[in-house]
ZAZA-465665 format. One record per atom (N, C-alpha, C): residue in three letters; chain; x, y, z. Coordinates in steps of 0.2 Angstrom, whole numbers, always signed. Example, Ala and Ser with C-alpha at 12.3 -4.5 7.8 and 13.67 -1.06 7.14 Angstrom:
<sites>
SITE   aa  ch      X      Y      Z
SITE  ALA   A    +66    -28    +39
SITE  ALA   A    +62    -22    +39
SITE  ALA   A    +66    -16    +39
SITE  SER   A    +64    -11    +35
SITE  SER   A    +68     -5    +36
SITE  SER   A    +64     +0    +39
</sites>
This chain:
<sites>
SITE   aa  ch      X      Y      Z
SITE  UNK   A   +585   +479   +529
SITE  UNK   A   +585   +485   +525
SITE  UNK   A   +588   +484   +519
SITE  UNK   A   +587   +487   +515
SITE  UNK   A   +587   +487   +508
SITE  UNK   A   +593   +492   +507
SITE  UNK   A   +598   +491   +503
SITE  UNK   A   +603   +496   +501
SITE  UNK   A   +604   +499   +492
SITE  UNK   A   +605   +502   +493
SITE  UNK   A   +608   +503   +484
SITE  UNK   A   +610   +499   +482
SITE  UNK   A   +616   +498   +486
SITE  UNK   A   +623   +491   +483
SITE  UNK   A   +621   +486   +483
SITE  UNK   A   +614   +483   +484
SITE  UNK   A   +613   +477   +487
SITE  UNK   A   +603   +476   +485
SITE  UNK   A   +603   +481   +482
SITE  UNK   A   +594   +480   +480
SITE  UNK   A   +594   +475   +476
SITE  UNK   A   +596   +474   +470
SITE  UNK   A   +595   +470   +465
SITE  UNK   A   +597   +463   +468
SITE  UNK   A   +602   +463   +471
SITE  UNK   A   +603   +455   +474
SITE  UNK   A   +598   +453   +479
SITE  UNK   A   +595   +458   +484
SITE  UNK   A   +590   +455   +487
SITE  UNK   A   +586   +452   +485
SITE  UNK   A   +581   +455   +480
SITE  UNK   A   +576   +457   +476
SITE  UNK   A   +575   +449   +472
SITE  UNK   A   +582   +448   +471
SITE  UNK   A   +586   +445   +464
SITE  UNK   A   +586   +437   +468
SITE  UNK   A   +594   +433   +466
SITE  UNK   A   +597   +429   +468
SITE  UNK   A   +596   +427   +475
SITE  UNK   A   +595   +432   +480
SITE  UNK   A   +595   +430   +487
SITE  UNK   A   +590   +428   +488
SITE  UNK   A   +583   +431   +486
SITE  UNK   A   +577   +429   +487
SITE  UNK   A   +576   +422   +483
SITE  UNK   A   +580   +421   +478
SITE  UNK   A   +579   +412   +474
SITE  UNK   A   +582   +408   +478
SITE  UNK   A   +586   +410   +482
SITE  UNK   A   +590   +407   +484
SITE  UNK   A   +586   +406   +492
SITE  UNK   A   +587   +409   +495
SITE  UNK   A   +580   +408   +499
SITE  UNK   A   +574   +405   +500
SITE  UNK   A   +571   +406   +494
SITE  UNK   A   +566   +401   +492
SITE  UNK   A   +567   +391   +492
SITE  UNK   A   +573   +392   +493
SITE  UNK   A   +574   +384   +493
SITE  UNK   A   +576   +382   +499
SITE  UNK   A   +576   +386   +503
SITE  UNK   A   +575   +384   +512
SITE  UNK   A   +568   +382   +513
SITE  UNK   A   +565   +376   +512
SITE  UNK   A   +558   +372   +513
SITE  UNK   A   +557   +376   +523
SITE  UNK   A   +559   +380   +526
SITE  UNK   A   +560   +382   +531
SITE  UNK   A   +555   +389   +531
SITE  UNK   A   +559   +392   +526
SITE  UNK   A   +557   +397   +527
SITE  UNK   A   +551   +401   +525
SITE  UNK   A   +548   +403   +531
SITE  UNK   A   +541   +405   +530
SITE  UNK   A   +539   +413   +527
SITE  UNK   A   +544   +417   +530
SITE  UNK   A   +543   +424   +527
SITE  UNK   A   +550   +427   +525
SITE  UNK   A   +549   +432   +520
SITE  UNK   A   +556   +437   +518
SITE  UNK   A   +551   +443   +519
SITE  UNK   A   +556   +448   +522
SITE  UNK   A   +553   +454   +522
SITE  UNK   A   +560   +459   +518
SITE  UNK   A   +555   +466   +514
SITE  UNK   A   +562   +469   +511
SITE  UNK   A   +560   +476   +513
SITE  UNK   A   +562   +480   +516
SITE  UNK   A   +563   +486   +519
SITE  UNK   A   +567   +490   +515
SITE  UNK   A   +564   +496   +511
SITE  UNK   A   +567   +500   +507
SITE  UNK   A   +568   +509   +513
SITE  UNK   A   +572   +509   +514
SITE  UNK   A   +572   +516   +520
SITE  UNK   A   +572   +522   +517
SITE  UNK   A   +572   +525   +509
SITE  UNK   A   +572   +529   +504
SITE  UNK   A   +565   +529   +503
SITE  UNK   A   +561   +523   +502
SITE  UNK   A   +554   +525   +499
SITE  UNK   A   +549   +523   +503
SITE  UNK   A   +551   +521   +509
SITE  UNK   A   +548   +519   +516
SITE  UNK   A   +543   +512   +513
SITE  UNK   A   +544   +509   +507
SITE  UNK   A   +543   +500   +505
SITE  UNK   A   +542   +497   +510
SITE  UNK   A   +538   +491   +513
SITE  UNK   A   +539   +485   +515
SITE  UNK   A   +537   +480   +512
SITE  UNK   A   +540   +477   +508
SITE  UNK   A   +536   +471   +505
SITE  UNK   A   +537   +467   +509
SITE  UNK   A   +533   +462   +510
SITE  UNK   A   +534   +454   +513
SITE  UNK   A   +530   +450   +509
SITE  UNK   A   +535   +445   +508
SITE  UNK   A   +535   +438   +504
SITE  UNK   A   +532   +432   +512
SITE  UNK   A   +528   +429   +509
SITE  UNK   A   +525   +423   +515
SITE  UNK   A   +521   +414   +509
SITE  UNK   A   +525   +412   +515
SITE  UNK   A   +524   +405   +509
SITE  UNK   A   +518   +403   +510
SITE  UNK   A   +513   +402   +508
SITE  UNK   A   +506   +398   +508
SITE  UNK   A   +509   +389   +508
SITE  UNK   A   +502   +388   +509
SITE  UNK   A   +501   +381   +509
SITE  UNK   A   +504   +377   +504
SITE  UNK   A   +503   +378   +497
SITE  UNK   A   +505   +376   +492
SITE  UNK   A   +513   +378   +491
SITE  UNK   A   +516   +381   +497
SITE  UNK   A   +523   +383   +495
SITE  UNK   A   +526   +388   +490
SITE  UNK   A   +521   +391   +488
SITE  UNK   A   +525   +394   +483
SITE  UNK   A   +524   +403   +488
SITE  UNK   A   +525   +409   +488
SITE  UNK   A   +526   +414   +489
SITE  UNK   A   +521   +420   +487
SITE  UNK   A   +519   +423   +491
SITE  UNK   A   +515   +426   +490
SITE  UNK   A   +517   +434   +493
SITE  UNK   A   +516   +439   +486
SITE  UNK   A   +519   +448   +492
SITE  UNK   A   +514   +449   +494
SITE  UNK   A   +515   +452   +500
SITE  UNK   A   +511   +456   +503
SITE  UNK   A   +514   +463   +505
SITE  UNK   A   +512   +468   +501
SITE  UNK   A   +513   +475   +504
SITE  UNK   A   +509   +479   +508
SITE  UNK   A   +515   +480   +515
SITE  UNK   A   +515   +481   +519
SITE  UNK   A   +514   +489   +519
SITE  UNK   A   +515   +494   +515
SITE  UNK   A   +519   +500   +514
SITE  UNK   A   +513   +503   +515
SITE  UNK   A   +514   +509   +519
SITE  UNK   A   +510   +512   +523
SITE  UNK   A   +505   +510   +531
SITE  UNK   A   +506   +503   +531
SITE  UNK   A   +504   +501   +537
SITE  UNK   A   +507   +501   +545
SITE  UNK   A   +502   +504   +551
SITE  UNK   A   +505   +507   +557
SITE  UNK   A   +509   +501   +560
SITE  UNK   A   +506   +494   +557
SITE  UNK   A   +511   +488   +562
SITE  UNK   A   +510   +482   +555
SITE  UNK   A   +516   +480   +558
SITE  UNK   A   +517   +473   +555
SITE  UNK   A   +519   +467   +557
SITE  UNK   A   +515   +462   +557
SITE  UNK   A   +515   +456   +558
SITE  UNK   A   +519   +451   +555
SITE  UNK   A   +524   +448   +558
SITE  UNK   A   +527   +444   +556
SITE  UNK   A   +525   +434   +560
SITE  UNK   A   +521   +431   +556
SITE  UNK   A   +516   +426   +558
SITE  UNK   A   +524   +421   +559
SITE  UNK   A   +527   +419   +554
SITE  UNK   A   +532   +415   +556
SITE  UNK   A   +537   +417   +564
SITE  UNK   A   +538   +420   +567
SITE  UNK   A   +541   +422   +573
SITE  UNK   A   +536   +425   +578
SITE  UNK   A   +531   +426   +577
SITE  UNK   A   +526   +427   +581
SITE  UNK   A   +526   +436   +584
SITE  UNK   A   +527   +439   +581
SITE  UNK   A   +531   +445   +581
SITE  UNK   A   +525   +448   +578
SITE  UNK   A   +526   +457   +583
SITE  UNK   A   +520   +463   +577
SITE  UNK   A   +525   +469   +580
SITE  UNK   A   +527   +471   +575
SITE  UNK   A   +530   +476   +576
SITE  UNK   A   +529   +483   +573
SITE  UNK   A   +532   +489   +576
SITE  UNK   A   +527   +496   +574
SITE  UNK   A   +531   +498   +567
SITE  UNK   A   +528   +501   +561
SITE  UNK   A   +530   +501   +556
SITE  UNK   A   +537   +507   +559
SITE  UNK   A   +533   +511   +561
SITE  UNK   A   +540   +518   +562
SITE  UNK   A   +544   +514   +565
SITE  UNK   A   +546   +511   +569
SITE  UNK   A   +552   +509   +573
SITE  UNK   A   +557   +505   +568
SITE  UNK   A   +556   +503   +564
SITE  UNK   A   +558   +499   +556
SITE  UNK   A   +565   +506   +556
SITE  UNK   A   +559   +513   +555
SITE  UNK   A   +563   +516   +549
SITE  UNK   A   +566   +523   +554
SITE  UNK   A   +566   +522   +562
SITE  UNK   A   +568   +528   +565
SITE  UNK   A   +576   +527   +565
SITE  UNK   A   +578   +534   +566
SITE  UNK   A   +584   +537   +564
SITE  UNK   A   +588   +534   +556
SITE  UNK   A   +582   +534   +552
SITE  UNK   A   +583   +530   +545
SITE  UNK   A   +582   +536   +542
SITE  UNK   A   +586   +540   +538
SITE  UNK   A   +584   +546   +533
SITE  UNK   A   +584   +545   +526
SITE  UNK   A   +578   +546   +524
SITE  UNK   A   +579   +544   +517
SITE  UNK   A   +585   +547   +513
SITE  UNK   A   +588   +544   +507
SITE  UNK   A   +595   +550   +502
SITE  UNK   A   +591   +554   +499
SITE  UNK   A   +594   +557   +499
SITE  UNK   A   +591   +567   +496
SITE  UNK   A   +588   +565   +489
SITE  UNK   A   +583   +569   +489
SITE  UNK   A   +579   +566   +481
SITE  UNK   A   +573   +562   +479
SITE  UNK   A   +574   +556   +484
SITE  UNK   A   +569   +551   +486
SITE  UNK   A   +563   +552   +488
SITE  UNK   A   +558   +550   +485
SITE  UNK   A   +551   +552   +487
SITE  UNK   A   +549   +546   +493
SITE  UNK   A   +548   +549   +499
SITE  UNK   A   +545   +543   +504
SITE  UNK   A   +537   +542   +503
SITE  UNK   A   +534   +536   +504
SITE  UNK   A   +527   +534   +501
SITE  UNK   A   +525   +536   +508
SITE  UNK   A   +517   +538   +507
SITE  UNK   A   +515   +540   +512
SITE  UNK   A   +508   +535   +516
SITE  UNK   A   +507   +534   +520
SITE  UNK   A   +501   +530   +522
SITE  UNK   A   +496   +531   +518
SITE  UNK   A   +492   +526   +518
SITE  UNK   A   +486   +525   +513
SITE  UNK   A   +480   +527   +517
</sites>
């Protein structure tokens, strides 16, 4: 989950920094204010691809062999007053 104090370093740093883990197959970023999911997933050639996720009823995590329900992500997660949440497509 994404926080204020901490967007810009996920987003930022952490995910360069991540990127040099030859291991790593996916990053996912969970915004609980605008109900976002992005997922980053490496391809063949290595380099990172987004996929957003945002509005979708499940999601699929292929590195862990995992699908999980998008609501359950964001239950008892209240967005802060103000924020507009995205709505399914």
């Amino acid at each position: 989950m994404l926080s204020p104090s901490t967007q810009s370093y996920d987003r930022g740093s952490r995910f360069t920094l991540y990127r040099s883990i030859v291991t790593l197959r996916e990053y996912m970023l969970v915004d609980p204010d605008t109900r976002e999911v992005q997922l980053f997933r490496r391809g063949a050639d290595g380099l990172f691809t987004l996929h957003d996720l945002t509005g979708r009823e499940h999601i699929t995590l292929d590195s862990v062999g995992c699908e999980l329900l998008a609501s359950d992500g964001f239950d008892g997660v209240e967005p802060e007053p103000g924020e507009q949440i995205s709505l399914p497509v």
